[in-house]
C-alpha positions in Angstrom: -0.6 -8.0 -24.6 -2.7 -7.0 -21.6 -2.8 -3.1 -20.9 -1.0 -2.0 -17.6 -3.8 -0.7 -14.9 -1.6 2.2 -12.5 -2.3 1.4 -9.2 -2.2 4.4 -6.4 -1.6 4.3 -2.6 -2.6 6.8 -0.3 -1.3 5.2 3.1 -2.5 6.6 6.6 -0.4 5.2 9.3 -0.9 6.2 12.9 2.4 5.2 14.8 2.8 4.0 18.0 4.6 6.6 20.7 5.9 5.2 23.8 5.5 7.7 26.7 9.0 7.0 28.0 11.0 6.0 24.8 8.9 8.2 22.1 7.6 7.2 18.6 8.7 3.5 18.1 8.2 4.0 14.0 11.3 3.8 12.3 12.8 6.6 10.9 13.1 5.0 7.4 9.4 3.6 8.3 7.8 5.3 4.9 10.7 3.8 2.5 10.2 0.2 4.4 6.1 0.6 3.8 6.3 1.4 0.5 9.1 -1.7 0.1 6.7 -4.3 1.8 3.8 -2.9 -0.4 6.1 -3.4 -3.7 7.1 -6.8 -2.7 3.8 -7.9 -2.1 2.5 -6.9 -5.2 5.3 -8.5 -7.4 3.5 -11.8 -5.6 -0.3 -10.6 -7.1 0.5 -9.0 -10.3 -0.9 -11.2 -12.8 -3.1 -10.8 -15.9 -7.0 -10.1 -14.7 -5.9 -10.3 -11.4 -8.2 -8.2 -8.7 -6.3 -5.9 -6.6 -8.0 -7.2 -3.0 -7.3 -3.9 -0.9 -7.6 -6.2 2.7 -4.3 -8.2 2.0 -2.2 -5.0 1.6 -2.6 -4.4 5.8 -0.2 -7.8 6.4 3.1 -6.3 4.7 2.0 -3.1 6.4 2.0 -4.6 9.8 5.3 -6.2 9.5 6.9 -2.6 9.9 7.7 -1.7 13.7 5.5 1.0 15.7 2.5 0.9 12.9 -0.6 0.9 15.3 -3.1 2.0 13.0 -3.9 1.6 8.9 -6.0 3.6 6.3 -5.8 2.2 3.0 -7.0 4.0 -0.1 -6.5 2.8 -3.3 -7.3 4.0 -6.8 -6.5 3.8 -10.7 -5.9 8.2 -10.7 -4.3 10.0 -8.1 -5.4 11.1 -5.6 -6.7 7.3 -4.8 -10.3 7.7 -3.1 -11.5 4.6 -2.7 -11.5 1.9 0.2 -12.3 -0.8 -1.8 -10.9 -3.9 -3.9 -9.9 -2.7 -7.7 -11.4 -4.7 -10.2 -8.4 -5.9 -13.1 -10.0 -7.2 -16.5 -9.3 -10.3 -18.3 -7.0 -8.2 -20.7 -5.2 -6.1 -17.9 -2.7 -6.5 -15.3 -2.0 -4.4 -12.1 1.0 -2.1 -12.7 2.6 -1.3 -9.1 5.2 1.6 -8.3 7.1 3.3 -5.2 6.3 6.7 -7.2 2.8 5.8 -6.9 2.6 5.5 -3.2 2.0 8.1 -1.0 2.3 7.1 2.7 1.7 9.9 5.8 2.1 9.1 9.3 0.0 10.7 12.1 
């Protein structure tokens, strides 16, 4: 059995703010983040697979009034690192909503 790898967020988002309308980010904008991050990962979460920090901007994206994305990612909290997590042969990538923090700007 491989040995679960915790995998933290720490999720900068700088929202979009129309001068006339105001912040175009949803007000449930955090909660639908941290879903399109979840969902994504249930697609990657296999056995020695590399936790590739670059494709975790697409689900990102598809929330409305995101204009700008800091991604940090880590095995401890709080996550430090900008950079692709490396998953042994005899581990797999264990993603959860608890573990992600997102804070909009």
């Amino acid at each position: 059995r491989p040995t679960e790898s915790n995998i933290y967020f720490e999720i900068n988002i700088t929202e979009n703010i129309d001068p006339t309308e105001g912040p175009l980010f949803p007000t449930d904008g955090i909660q639908q983040i941290k879903d399109q991050i979840i969902s994504y990962a249930t697609t990657i979460s296999g056995i020695g697979e590399d936790v590739i920090l670059n494709k975790f901007y697409t689900p990102i994206n598809n929330v409305a009034g995101v204009i700008g994305i800091d991604i940090f990612l880590g095995t401890i909290t709080p996550p430090t690192q900008q950079s692709n997590i490396s998953i042994s042969n005899n581990q797999i990538a264990s993603f959860s909503e608890s573990r992600i923090t997102v804070n909009v700007l």
